[in-house]
C-alpha positions in Angstrom: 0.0 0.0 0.0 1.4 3.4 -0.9 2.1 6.2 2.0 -0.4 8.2 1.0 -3.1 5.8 0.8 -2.2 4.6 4.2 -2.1 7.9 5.3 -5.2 8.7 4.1 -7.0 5.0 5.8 -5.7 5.7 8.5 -7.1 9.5 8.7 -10.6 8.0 7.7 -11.2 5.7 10.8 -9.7 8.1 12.9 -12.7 10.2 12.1 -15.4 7.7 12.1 -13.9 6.4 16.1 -14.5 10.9 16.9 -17.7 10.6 15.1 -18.8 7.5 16.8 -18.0 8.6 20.4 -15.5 5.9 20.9 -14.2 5.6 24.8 -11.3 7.5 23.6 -12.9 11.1 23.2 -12.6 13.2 25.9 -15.1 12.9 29.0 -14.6 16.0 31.6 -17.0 14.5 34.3 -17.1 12.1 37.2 -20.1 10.4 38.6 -20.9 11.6 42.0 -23.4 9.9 44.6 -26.6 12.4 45.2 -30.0 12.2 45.2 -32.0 10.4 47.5 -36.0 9.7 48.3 -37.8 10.0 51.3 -39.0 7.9 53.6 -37.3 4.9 52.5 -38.7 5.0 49.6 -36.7 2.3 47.1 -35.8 3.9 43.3 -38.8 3.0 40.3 -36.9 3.2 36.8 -36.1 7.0 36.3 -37.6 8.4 33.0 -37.1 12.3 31.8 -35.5 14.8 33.0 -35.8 18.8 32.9 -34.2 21.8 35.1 -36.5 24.3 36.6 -36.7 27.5 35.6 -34.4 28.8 38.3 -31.6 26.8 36.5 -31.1 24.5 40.0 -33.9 22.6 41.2 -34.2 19.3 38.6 -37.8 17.6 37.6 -37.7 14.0 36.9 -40.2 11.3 36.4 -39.7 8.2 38.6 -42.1 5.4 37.8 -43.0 4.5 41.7 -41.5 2.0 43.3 -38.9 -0.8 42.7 -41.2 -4.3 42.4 -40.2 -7.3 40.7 -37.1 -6.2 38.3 -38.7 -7.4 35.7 -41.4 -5.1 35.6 -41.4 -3.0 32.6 -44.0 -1.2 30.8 -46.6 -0.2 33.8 -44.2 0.3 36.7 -47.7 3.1 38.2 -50.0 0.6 37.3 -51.2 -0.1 40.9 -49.5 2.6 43.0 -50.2 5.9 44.6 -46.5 7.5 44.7 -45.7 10.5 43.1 -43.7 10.2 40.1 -42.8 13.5 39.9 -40.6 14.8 42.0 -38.6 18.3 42.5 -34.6 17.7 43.7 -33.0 20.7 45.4 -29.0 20.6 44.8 -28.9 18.7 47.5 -30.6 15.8 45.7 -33.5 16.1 48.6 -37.2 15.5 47.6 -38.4 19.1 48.1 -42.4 18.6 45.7 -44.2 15.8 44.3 -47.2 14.9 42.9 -48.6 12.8 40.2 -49.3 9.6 42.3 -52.1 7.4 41.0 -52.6 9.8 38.2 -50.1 7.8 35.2 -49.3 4.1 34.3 -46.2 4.6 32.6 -45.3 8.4 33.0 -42.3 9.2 30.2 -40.8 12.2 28.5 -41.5 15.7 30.9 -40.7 19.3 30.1 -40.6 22.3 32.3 -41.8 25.8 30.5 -40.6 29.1 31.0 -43.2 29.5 33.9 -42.4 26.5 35.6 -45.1 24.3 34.8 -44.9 21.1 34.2 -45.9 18.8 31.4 -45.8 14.7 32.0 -46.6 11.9 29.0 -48.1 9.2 29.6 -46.1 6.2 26.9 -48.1 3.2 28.3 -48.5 1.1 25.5 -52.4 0.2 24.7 -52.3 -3.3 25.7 -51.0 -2.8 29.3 -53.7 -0.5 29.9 -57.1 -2.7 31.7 -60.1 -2.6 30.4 -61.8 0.4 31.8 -58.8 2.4 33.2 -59.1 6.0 31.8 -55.2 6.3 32.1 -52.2 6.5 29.5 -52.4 8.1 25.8 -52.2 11.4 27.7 -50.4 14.6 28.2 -51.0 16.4 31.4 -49.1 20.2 31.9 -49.3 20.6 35.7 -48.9 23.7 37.7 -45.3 24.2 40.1 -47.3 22.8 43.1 -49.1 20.0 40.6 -52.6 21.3 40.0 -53.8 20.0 36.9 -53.6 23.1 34.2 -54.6 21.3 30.7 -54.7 17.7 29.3 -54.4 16.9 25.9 -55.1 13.4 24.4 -57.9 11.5 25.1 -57.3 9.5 28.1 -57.0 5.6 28.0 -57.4 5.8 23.9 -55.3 5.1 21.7 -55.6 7.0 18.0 -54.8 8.9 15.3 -57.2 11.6 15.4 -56.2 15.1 16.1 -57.3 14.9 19.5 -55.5 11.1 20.2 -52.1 10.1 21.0 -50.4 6.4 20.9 -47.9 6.3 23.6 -46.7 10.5 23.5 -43.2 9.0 24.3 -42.0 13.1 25.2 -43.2 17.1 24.7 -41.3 20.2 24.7 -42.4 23.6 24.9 -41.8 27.0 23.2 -41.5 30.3 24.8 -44.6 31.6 23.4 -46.4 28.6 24.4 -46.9 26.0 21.7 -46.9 22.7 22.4 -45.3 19.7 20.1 -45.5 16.3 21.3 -43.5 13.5 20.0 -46.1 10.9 19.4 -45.4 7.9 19.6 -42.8 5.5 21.4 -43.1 2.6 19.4 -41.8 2.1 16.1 -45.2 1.0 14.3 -47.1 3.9 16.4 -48.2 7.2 14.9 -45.1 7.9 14.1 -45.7 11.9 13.8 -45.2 15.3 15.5 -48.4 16.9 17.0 -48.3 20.1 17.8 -51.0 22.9 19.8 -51.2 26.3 21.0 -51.1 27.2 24.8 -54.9 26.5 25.2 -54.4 22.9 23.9 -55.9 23.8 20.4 -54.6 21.4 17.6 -52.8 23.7 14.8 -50.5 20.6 12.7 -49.1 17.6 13.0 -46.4 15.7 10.1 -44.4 12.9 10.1 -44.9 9.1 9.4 -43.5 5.9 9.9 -40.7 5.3 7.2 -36.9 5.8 6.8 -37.1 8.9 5.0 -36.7 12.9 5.7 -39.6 13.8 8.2 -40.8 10.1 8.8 -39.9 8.1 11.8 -40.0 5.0 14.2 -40.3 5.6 17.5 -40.0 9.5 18.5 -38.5 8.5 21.8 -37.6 12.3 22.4 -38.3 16.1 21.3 -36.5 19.5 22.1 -35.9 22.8 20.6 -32.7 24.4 20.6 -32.0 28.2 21.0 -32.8 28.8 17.4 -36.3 27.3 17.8 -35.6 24.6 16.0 -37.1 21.3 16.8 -35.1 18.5 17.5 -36.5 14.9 17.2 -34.4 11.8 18.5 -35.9 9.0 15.5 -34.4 6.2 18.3 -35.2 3.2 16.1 -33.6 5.4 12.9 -30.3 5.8 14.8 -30.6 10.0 14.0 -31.5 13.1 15.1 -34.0 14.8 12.8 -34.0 18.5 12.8 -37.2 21.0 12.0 -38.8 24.3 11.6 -41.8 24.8 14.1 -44.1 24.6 11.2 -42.6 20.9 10.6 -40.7 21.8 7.5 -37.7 19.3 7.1 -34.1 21.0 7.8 -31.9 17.9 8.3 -30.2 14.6 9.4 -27.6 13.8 12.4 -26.5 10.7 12.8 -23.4 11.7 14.6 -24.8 11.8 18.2 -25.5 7.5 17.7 -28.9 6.2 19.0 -30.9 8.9 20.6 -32.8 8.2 23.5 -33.0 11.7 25.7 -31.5 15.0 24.3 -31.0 18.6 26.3 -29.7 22.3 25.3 -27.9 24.4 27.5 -27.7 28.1 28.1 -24.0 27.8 26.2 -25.7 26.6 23.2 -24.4 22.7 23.9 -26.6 19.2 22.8 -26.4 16.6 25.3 -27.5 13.6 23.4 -28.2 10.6 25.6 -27.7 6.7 23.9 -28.7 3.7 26.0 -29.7 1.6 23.5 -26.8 1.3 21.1 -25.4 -2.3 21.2 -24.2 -5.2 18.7 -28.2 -5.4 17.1 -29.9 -2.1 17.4 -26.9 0.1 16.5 -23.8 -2.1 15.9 -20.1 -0.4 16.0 -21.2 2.6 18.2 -20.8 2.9 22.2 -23.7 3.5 24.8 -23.3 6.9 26.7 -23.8 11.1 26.3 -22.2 13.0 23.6 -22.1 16.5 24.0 -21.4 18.9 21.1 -21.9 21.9 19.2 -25.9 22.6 19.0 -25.7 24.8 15.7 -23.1 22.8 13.9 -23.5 19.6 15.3 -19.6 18.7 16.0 -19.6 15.8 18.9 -16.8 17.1 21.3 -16.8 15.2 24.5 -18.2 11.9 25.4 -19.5 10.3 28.4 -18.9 6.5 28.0 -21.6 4.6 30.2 -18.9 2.1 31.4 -20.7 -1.1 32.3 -22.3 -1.0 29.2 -22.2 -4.3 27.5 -22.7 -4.2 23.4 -24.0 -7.6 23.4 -27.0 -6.8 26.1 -30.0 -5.8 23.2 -32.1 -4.1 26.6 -30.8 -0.3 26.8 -28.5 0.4 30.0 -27.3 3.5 31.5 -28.3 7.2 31.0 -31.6 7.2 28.5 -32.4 10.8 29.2 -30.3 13.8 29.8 -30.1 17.6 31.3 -28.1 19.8 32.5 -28.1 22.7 35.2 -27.1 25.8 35.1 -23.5 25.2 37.3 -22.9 23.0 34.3 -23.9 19.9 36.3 -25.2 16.9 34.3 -28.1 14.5 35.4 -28.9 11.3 33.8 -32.2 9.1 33.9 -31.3 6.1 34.2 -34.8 3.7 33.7 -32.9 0.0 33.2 -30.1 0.5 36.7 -32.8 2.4 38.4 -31.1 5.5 39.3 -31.0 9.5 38.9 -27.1 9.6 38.2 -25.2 13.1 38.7 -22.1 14.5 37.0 -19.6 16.9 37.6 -17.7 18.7 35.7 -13.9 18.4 36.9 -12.3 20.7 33.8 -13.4 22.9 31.2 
Protein backbone atom coordinates (compact mmCIF):
# COMPACT_ATOMS: atom_id res chain seq x y z
CA UNK A 1 0.00 0.00 0.00
CA UNK A 2 1.39 3.39 -0.89
CA UNK A 3 2.11 6.17 2.03
CA UNK A 4 -0.40 8.19 1.05
CA UNK A 5 -3.13 5.75 0.81
CA UNK A 6 -2.16 4.56 4.15
CA UNK A 7 -2.11 7.93 5.26
CA UNK A 8 -5.22 8.73 4.11
CA UNK A 9 -6.98 4.95 5.76
CA UNK A 10 -5.72 5.68 8.49
CA UNK A 11 -7.15 9.46 8.74
CA UNK A 12 -10.64 7.98 7.68
CA UNK A 13 -11.18 5.71 10.84
CA UNK A 14 -9.72 8.12 12.89
CA UNK A 15 -12.75 10.19 12.06
CA UNK A 16 -15.41 7.73 12.08
CA UNK A 17 -13.88 6.38 16.09
CA UNK A 18 -14.54 10.87 16.87
CA UNK A 19 -17.68 10.58 15.08
CA UNK A 20 -18.77 7.47 16.84
CA UNK A 21 -17.96 8.62 20.40
CA UNK A 22 -15.46 5.94 20.88
CA UNK A 23 -14.18 5.62 24.76
CA UNK A 24 -11.34 7.45 23.64
CA UNK A 25 -12.87 11.05 23.17
CA UNK A 26 -12.62 13.23 25.87
CA UNK A 27 -15.07 12.93 28.97
CA UNK A 28 -14.58 16.05 31.55
CA UNK A 29 -17.04 14.50 34.28
CA UNK A 30 -17.09 12.08 37.19
CA UNK A 31 -20.11 10.38 38.62
CA UNK A 32 -20.95 11.64 42.03
CA UNK A 33 -23.45 9.93 44.58
CA UNK A 34 -26.57 12.39 45.24
CA UNK A 35 -29.96 12.20 45.22
CA UNK A 36 -31.97 10.42 47.55
CA UNK A 37 -36.01 9.71 48.31
CA UNK A 38 -37.80 10.04 51.27
CA UNK A 39 -39.03 7.87 53.57
CA UNK A 40 -37.30 4.92 52.54
CA UNK A 41 -38.71 5.02 49.62
CA UNK A 42 -36.74 2.31 47.12
CA UNK A 43 -35.78 3.94 43.34
CA UNK A 44 -38.79 2.99 40.33
CA UNK A 45 -36.93 3.23 36.81
CA UNK A 46 -36.06 6.98 36.34
CA UNK A 47 -37.65 8.38 33.05
CA UNK A 48 -37.11 12.32 31.78
CA UNK A 49 -35.51 14.84 32.99
CA UNK A 50 -35.80 18.83 32.90
CA UNK A 51 -34.24 21.82 35.07
CA UNK A 52 -36.55 24.33 36.56
CA UNK A 53 -36.75 27.47 35.57
CA UNK A 54 -34.41 28.77 38.28
CA UNK A 55 -31.56 26.82 36.49
CA UNK A 56 -31.07 24.51 39.96
CA UNK A 57 -33.89 22.64 41.22
CA UNK A 58 -34.19 19.28 38.65
CA UNK A 59 -37.79 17.62 37.57
CA UNK A 60 -37.68 14.03 36.89
CA UNK A 61 -40.22 11.32 36.38
CA UNK A 62 -39.69 8.23 38.58
CA UNK A 63 -42.08 5.42 37.81
CA UNK A 64 -43.02 4.51 41.69
CA UNK A 65 -41.53 1.99 43.32
CA UNK A 66 -38.92 -0.79 42.71
CA UNK A 67 -41.25 -4.25 42.45
CA UNK A 68 -40.20 -7.27 40.67
CA UNK A 69 -37.08 -6.24 38.32
CA UNK A 70 -38.69 -7.37 35.66
CA UNK A 71 -41.35 -5.06 35.62
CA UNK A 72 -41.37 -3.00 32.63
CA UNK A 73 -43.97 -1.17 30.81
CA UNK A 74 -46.57 -0.16 33.78
CA UNK A 75 -44.24 0.31 36.71
CA UNK A 76 -47.69 3.11 38.21
CA UNK A 77 -50.01 0.63 37.27
CA UNK A 78 -51.24 -0.09 40.92
CA UNK A 79 -49.51 2.55 42.99
CA UNK A 80 -50.22 5.90 44.61
CA UNK A 81 -46.54 7.46 44.68
CA UNK A 82 -45.73 10.46 43.06
CA UNK A 83 -43.72 10.21 40.11
CA UNK A 84 -42.82 13.50 39.88
CA UNK A 85 -40.57 14.78 41.97
CA UNK A 86 -38.65 18.31 42.52
CA UNK A 87 -34.58 17.71 43.75
CA UNK A 88 -33.03 20.70 45.40
CA UNK A 89 -29.02 20.63 44.81
CA UNK A 90 -28.88 18.66 47.51
CA UNK A 91 -30.55 15.79 45.68
CA UNK A 92 -33.48 16.14 48.61
CA UNK A 93 -37.16 15.49 47.57
CA UNK A 94 -38.44 19.12 48.11
CA UNK A 95 -42.36 18.58 45.71
CA UNK A 96 -44.24 15.83 44.27
CA UNK A 97 -47.20 14.89 42.86
CA UNK A 98 -48.63 12.81 40.17
CA UNK A 99 -49.26 9.59 42.33
CA UNK A 100 -52.15 7.39 40.96
CA UNK A 101 -52.58 9.82 38.17
CA UNK A 102 -50.10 7.80 35.19
CA UNK A 103 -49.33 4.06 34.32
CA UNK A 104 -46.16 4.65 32.62
CA UNK A 105 -45.31 8.41 32.99
CA UNK A 106 -42.28 9.18 30.25
CA UNK A 107 -40.79 12.20 28.49
CA UNK A 108 -41.47 15.69 30.91
CA UNK A 109 -40.69 19.26 30.12
CA UNK A 110 -40.56 22.32 32.31
CA UNK A 111 -41.78 25.78 30.54
CA UNK A 112 -40.64 29.11 31.03
CA UNK A 113 -43.25 29.54 33.91
CA UNK A 114 -42.39 26.52 35.56
CA UNK A 115 -45.09 24.33 34.83
CA UNK A 116 -44.91 21.09 34.17
CA UNK A 117 -45.89 18.80 31.36
CA UNK A 118 -45.81 14.65 32.01
CA UNK A 119 -46.60 11.91 29.01
CA UNK A 120 -48.07 9.24 29.61
CA UNK A 121 -46.06 6.21 26.92
CA UNK A 122 -48.14 3.17 28.33
CA UNK A 123 -48.49 1.09 25.46
CA UNK A 124 -52.37 0.18 24.69
CA UNK A 125 -52.26 -3.29 25.70
CA UNK A 126 -51.02 -2.79 29.33
CA UNK A 127 -53.72 -0.50 29.89
CA UNK A 128 -57.05 -2.74 31.72
CA UNK A 129 -60.08 -2.60 30.39
CA UNK A 130 -61.79 0.36 31.79
CA UNK A 131 -58.82 2.37 33.20
CA UNK A 132 -59.07 5.99 31.84
CA UNK A 133 -55.16 6.32 32.15
CA UNK A 134 -52.19 6.55 29.51
CA UNK A 135 -52.38 8.06 25.78
CA UNK A 136 -52.22 11.42 27.74
CA UNK A 137 -50.40 14.57 28.22
CA UNK A 138 -50.99 16.40 31.37
CA UNK A 139 -49.10 20.24 31.88
CA UNK A 140 -49.35 20.58 35.70
CA UNK A 141 -48.91 23.65 37.74
CA UNK A 142 -45.34 24.21 40.07
CA UNK A 143 -47.28 22.83 43.13
CA UNK A 144 -49.11 20.05 40.64
CA UNK A 145 -52.59 21.30 40.00
CA UNK A 146 -53.78 20.00 36.89
CA UNK A 147 -53.58 23.07 34.18
CA UNK A 148 -54.65 21.26 30.66
CA UNK A 149 -54.65 17.67 29.29
CA UNK A 150 -54.40 16.93 25.88
CA UNK A 151 -55.11 13.38 24.36
CA UNK A 152 -57.85 11.45 25.09
CA UNK A 153 -57.34 9.46 28.06
CA UNK A 154 -56.95 5.65 28.03
CA UNK A 155 -57.42 5.76 23.85
CA UNK A 156 -55.28 5.09 21.66
CA UNK A 157 -55.59 7.05 17.98
CA UNK A 158 -54.82 8.88 15.27
CA UNK A 159 -57.15 11.61 15.41
CA UNK A 160 -56.19 15.06 16.13
CA UNK A 161 -57.31 14.87 19.54
CA UNK A 162 -55.46 11.06 20.22
CA UNK A 163 -52.05 10.13 21.00
CA UNK A 164 -50.35 6.44 20.85
CA UNK A 165 -47.90 6.30 23.64
CA UNK A 166 -46.66 10.48 23.52
CA UNK A 167 -43.20 9.03 24.28
CA UNK A 168 -42.00 13.08 25.17
CA UNK A 169 -43.20 17.06 24.67
CA UNK A 170 -41.26 20.25 24.73
CA UNK A 171 -42.43 23.64 24.95
CA UNK A 172 -41.80 27.01 23.19
CA UNK A 173 -41.52 30.35 24.83
CA UNK A 174 -44.63 31.60 23.38
CA UNK A 175 -46.43 28.61 24.40
CA UNK A 176 -46.87 25.99 21.69
CA UNK A 177 -46.86 22.75 22.37
CA UNK A 178 -45.26 19.70 20.10
CA UNK A 179 -45.54 16.31 21.26
CA UNK A 180 -43.49 13.45 19.99
CA UNK A 181 -46.06 10.91 19.37
CA UNK A 182 -45.41 7.93 19.56
CA UNK A 183 -42.75 5.53 21.36
CA UNK A 184 -43.08 2.60 19.41
CA UNK A 185 -41.81 2.14 16.09
CA UNK A 186 -45.17 1.02 14.34
CA UNK A 187 -47.09 3.85 16.44
CA UNK A 188 -48.25 7.18 14.93
CA UNK A 189 -45.11 7.89 14.14
CA UNK A 190 -45.73 11.93 13.81
CA UNK A 191 -45.15 15.31 15.50
CA UNK A 192 -48.38 16.93 16.98
CA UNK A 193 -48.27 20.11 17.77
CA UNK A 194 -51.01 22.85 19.77
CA UNK A 195 -51.23 26.25 21.03
CA UNK A 196 -51.08 27.16 24.80
CA UNK A 197 -54.92 26.49 25.20
CA UNK A 198 -54.36 22.94 23.94
CA UNK A 199 -55.94 23.83 20.42
CA UNK A 200 -54.60 21.42 17.59
CA UNK A 201 -52.77 23.70 14.85
CA UNK A 202 -50.55 20.63 12.74
CA UNK A 203 -49.13 17.65 12.99
CA UNK A 204 -46.42 15.74 10.11
CA UNK A 205 -44.43 12.93 10.12
CA UNK A 206 -44.90 9.15 9.42
CA UNK A 207 -43.49 5.90 9.90
CA UNK A 208 -40.74 5.35 7.22
CA UNK A 209 -36.85 5.77 6.81
CA UNK A 210 -37.07 8.85 4.96
CA UNK A 211 -36.74 12.87 5.74
CA UNK A 212 -39.57 13.79 8.17
CA UNK A 213 -40.84 10.09 8.76
CA UNK A 214 -39.92 8.14 11.83
CA UNK A 215 -40.00 5.01 14.25
CA UNK A 216 -40.28 5.59 17.48
CA UNK A 217 -40.03 9.47 18.50
CA UNK A 218 -38.51 8.45 21.79
CA UNK A 219 -37.56 12.35 22.37
CA UNK A 220 -38.30 16.11 21.31
CA UNK A 221 -36.47 19.45 22.13
CA UNK A 222 -35.95 22.75 20.64
CA UNK A 223 -32.66 24.38 20.57
CA UNK A 224 -32.03 28.17 21.03
CA UNK A 225 -32.81 28.78 17.44
CA UNK A 226 -36.29 27.33 17.84
CA UNK A 227 -35.62 24.62 16.02
CA UNK A 228 -37.11 21.34 16.82
CA UNK A 229 -35.11 18.54 17.51
CA UNK A 230 -36.53 14.86 17.20
CA UNK A 231 -34.35 11.76 18.46
CA UNK A 232 -35.88 9.01 15.54
CA UNK A 233 -34.44 6.22 18.32
CA UNK A 234 -35.24 3.24 16.10
CA UNK A 235 -33.57 5.44 12.86
CA UNK A 236 -30.35 5.84 14.84
CA UNK A 237 -30.64 10.03 13.96
CA UNK A 238 -31.50 13.15 15.05
CA UNK A 239 -33.99 14.80 12.83
CA UNK A 240 -34.03 18.51 12.76
CA UNK A 241 -37.21 21.03 12.01
CA UNK A 242 -38.78 24.30 11.60
CA UNK A 243 -41.85 24.82 14.07
CA UNK A 244 -44.13 24.63 11.22
CA UNK A 245 -42.60 20.91 10.63
CA UNK A 246 -40.69 21.84 7.46
CA UNK A 247 -37.67 19.34 7.07
CA UNK A 248 -34.10 20.98 7.82
CA UNK A 249 -31.85 17.89 8.33
CA UNK A 250 -30.21 14.60 9.44
CA UNK A 251 -27.64 13.75 12.42
CA UNK A 252 -26.53 10.66 12.84
CA UNK A 253 -23.44 11.74 14.57
CA UNK A 254 -24.84 11.83 18.20
CA UNK A 255 -25.47 7.55 17.70
CA UNK A 256 -28.94 6.22 18.99
CA UNK A 257 -30.94 8.94 20.60
CA UNK A 258 -32.84 8.19 23.51
CA UNK A 259 -33.05 11.66 25.71
CA UNK A 260 -31.50 15.05 24.28
CA UNK A 261 -30.96 18.61 26.26
CA UNK A 262 -29.69 22.30 25.29
CA UNK A 263 -27.93 24.45 27.52
CA UNK A 264 -27.73 28.13 28.12
CA UNK A 265 -23.99 27.78 26.24
CA UNK A 266 -25.70 26.58 23.17
CA UNK A 267 -24.41 22.67 23.87
CA UNK A 268 -26.63 19.25 22.76
CA UNK A 269 -26.39 16.60 25.29
CA UNK A 270 -27.50 13.55 23.40
CA UNK A 271 -28.17 10.59 25.64
CA UNK A 272 -27.72 6.71 23.92
CA UNK A 273 -28.72 3.69 26.05
CA UNK A 274 -29.70 1.58 23.47
CA UNK A 275 -26.77 1.32 21.08
CA UNK A 276 -25.42 -2.33 21.16
CA UNK A 277 -24.18 -5.21 18.70
CA UNK A 278 -28.15 -5.41 17.09
CA UNK A 279 -29.92 -2.08 17.36
CA UNK A 280 -26.85 0.05 16.46
CA UNK A 281 -23.80 -2.09 15.91
CA UNK A 282 -20.06 -0.43 16.02
CA UNK A 283 -21.23 2.55 18.21
CA UNK A 284 -20.83 2.86 22.19
CA UNK A 285 -23.65 3.50 24.85
CA UNK A 286 -23.27 6.91 26.68
CA UNK A 287 -23.84 11.07 26.28
CA UNK A 288 -22.23 13.01 23.56
CA UNK A 289 -22.09 16.47 23.96
CA UNK A 290 -21.37 18.95 21.10
CA UNK A 291 -21.90 21.94 19.22
CA UNK A 292 -25.86 22.56 19.02
CA UNK A 293 -25.71 24.77 15.69
CA UNK A 294 -23.10 22.83 13.85
CA UNK A 295 -23.46 19.57 15.32
CA UNK A 296 -19.61 18.73 15.96
CA UNK A 297 -19.62 15.78 18.92
CA UNK A 298 -16.82 17.13 21.29
CA UNK A 299 -16.83 15.18 24.50
CA UNK A 300 -18.23 11.86 25.37
CA UNK A 301 -19.52 10.32 28.43
CA UNK A 302 -18.94 6.48 28.04
CA UNK A 303 -21.58 4.58 30.17
CA UNK A 304 -18.86 2.06 31.37
CA UNK A 305 -20.69 -1.07 32.27
CA UNK A 306 -22.34 -0.97 29.18
CA UNK A 307 -22.23 -4.31 27.54
CA UNK A 308 -22.68 -4.17 23.35
CA UNK A 309 -24.02 -7.60 23.43
CA UNK A 310 -27.05 -6.85 26.11
CA UNK A 311 -29.97 -5.76 23.23
CA UNK A 312 -32.14 -4.09 26.60
CA UNK A 313 -30.82 -0.25 26.80
CA UNK A 314 -28.51 0.37 29.96
CA UNK A 315 -27.26 3.50 31.54
CA UNK A 316 -28.33 7.19 31.02
CA UNK A 317 -31.64 7.15 28.46
CA UNK A 318 -32.38 10.81 29.19
CA UNK A 319 -30.26 13.84 29.77
CA UNK A 320 -30.14 17.60 31.30
CA UNK A 321 -28.11 19.83 32.46
CA UNK A 322 -28.12 22.68 35.18
CA UNK A 323 -27.10 25.77 35.11
CA UNK A 324 -23.46 25.23 37.26
CA UNK A 325 -22.86 23.04 34.34
CA UNK A 326 -23.93 19.87 36.34
CA UNK A 327 -25.24 16.94 34.34
CA UNK A 328 -28.08 14.47 35.44
CA UNK A 329 -28.91 11.29 33.77
CA UNK A 330 -32.15 9.13 33.92
CA UNK A 331 -31.30 6.15 34.24
CA UNK A 332 -34.85 3.66 33.73
CA UNK A 333 -32.87 0.02 33.17
CA UNK A 334 -30.10 0.46 36.67
CA UNK A 335 -32.84 2.41 38.43
CA UNK A 336 -31.07 5.54 39.33
CA UNK A 337 -31.04 9.46 38.89
CA UNK A 338 -27.06 9.58 38.16
CA UNK A 339 -25.20 13.15 38.71
CA UNK A 340 -22.11 14.46 36.95
CA UNK A 341 -19.65 16.85 37.63
CA UNK A 342 -17.67 18.74 35.67
CA UNK A 343 -13.94 18.39 36.90
CA UNK A 344 -12.29 20.66 33.78
CA UNK A 345 -13.42 22.94 31.17
Amino acid sequence: MKVSSLLFAMSAIFLLSISMGVSGQSNPYRNVNWATLPDGRTWGAVGDLDVAPDGEHIWAVVRCDATALDRFGNECLDSDLDSILKFNKDGEVVESFGGGMFIWPHGIDVDRDGNIYVTDAVSDGAIPDGDTRGHQVIKFSPTGDVLLVLGTPGVQGSANDQFTSPADVVVADNGDIFIADGHNNNGNNRVMKFDQNGQFLMSWGQTGYGPSEFRALHTIAMDQRGRIFVGDRSNNRLQLFEQDGTYINQWTQFGRPSGIFFDEYDNIYVADSESDVEQNPGWEMGIRIGDANLGWVDEFVLYAPGDPFVIRGTGAEFVAVDSAGNMFGGEPVPRNLQKYVKVRP
